[in-house]
C-alpha positions in Angstrom: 174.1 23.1 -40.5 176.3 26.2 -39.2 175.6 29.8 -41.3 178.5 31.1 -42.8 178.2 34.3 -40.2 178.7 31.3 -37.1 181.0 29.8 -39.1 183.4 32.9 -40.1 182.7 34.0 -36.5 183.9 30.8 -34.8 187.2 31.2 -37.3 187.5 34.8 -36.1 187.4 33.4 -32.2 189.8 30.6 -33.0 192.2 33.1 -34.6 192.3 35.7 -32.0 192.8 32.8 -29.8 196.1 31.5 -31.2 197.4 35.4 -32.0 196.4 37.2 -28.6 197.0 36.8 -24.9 193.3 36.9 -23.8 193.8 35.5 -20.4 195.0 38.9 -18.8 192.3 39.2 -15.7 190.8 42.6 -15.1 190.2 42.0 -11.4 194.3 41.8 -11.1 194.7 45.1 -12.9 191.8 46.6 -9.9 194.2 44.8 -7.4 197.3 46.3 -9.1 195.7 50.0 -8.7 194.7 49.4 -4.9 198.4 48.1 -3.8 199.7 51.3 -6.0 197.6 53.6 -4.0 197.9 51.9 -0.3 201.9 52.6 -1.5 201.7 56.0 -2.9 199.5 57.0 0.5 202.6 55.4 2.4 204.7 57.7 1.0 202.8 60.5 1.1 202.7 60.5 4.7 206.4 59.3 5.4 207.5 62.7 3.4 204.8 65.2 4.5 203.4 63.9 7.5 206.1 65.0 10.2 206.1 68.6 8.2 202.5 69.2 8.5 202.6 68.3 11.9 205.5 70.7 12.8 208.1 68.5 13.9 211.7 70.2 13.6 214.3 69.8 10.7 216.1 66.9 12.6 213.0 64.8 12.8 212.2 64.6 9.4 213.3 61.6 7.0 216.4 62.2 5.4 216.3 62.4 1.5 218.0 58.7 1.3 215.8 57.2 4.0 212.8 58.2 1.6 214.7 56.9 -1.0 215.0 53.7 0.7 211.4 53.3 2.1 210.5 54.3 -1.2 212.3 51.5 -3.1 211.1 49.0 -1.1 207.1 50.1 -1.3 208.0 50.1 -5.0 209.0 46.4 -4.5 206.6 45.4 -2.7 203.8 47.3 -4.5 205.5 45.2 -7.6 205.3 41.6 -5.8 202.0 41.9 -4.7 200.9 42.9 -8.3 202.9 40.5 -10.6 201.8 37.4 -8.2 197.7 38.6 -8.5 198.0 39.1 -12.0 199.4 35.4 -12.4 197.1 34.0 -10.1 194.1 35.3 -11.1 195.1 35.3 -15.0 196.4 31.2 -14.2 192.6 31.0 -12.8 191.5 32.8 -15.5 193.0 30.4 -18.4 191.8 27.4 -16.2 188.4 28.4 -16.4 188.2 29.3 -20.5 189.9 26.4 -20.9 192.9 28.2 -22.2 196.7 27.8 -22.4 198.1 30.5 -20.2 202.0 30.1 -21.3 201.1 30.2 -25.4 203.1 31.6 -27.7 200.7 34.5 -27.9 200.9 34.8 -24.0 205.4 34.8 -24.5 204.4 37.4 -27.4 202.8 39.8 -24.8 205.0 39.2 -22.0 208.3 40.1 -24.1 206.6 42.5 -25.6 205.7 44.3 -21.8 208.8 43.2 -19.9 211.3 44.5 -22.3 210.8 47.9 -21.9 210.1 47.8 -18.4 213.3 46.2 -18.2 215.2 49.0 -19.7 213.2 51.3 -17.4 213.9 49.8 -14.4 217.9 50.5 -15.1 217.1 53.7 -16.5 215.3 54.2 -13.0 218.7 52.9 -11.4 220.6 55.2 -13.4 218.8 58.1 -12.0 218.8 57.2 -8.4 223.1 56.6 -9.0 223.0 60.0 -10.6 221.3 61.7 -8.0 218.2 62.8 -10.3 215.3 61.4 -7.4 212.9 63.5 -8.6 212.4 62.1 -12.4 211.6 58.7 -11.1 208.0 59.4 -11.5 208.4 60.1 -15.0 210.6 57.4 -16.3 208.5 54.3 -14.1 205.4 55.8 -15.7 206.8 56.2 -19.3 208.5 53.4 -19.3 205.8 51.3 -18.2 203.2 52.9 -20.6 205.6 52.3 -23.5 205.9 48.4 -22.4 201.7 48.7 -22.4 201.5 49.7 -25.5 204.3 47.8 -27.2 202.5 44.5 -25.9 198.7 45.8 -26.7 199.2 44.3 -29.9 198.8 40.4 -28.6 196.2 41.0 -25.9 193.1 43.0 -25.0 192.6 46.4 -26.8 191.9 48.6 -23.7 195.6 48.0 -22.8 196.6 50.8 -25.7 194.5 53.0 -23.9 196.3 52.1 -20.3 199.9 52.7 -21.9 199.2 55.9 -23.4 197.6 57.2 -20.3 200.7 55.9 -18.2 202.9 57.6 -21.0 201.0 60.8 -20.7 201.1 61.3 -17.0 205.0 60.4 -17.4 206.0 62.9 -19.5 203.8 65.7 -17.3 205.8 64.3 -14.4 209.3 64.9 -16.2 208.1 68.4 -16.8 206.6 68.8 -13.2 208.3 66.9 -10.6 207.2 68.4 -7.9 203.9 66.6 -8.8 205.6 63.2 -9.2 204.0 61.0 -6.2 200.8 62.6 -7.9 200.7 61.3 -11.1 202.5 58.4 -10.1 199.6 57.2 -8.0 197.1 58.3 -10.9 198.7 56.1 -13.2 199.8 52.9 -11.5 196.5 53.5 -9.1 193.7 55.0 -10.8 194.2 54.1 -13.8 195.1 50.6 -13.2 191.6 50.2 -10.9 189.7 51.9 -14.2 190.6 50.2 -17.0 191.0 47.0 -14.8 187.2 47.4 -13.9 186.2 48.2 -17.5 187.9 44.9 -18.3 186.4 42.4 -15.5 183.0 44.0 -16.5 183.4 42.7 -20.2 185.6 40.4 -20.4 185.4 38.4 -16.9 181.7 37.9 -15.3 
């Protein structure tokens, strides 16, 4: 016969089972980080590279040819982390014997996407207006709003993640000339820390 602690316990699992997204994978959040930094080094040495290696003005990238090589390392940074996380959170739900497309898991993903959404055409906005140099802050904000917003039907260290992301966003919209910076400390570093700290507990 079960004690009521096993029993109350296995009610507790079952609960946070049907009410939370629990099959994010930390290993894709580590992945995530490493595509954002690979990118953000990209970039880095498209805009400074030719500078610190004293070609002349005509040589260097022009401000829309940055713009452009920087859109599509933003894309593909994006692919390559929405297709690990659904592979490795697909794998994940496999192996716990989980259902990955729950109504917990549509909770989460509204809950993420819709702000991201509305950042991305914010983002758009800016680049139509001219205004390059707030991108930073607005992919970061935006994003760390989404994290937090959808922290409430998955793993608690997400909160964490969004605020962080929300932090370094609003530094970067009052220091732009830091942008690429913080940009790669929040969709890289951060991404490989609290993506670590969750494998470590949640996935061996």
């Amino acid at each position: 016969m079960k004690k009521p602690e096993q029993e109350l316990a296995e009610i507790k699992a079952m609960m946070e089972r049907s009410t939370r997204f629990l099959s994010l994978s930390g290993l894709s959040g580590i992945l995530a980080g490493i595509y954002a930094l690979i990118g953000a080094g990209m970039l880095w040495y498209w805009i400074y590279s030719p500078a610190s290696l004293g070609a002349v003005e005509s040589q260097l990238l022009s401000t829309r040819e940055i713009l452009n090589l920087g859109l599509l390392t933003g894309l593909a940074v994006l692919i390559l982390a929405l297709g690990s996380a659904y592979l490795l959170s697909q794998k994940k739900s496999k192996k716990n014997a989980q259902k990955f497309w729950s109504p917990a898991g549509k909770r989460f993903f509204s809950a993420l996407f819709i702000p991201v959404f509305a950042g991305g055409l914010f983002s758009f906005a800016l680049i139509h207006e001219g205004y390059f140099h707030f991108l930073a802050a607005s992919t970061l904000t935006f994003y760390g709003l989404g994290l937090f917003n959808a922290s409430h039907f998955t793993l608690s260290e997400i909160k964490n993640l969004g605020l962080g992301q929300v932090i370094l966003g609003l530094i970067a919209a009052f220091h732009p000339e830091y942008g690429l910076i913080l940009w790669a400390l929040g969709f890289g570093v951060l991404h490989v820390i609290y993506g670590s700290m969750m494998y470590y507990k949640y996935d061996r």
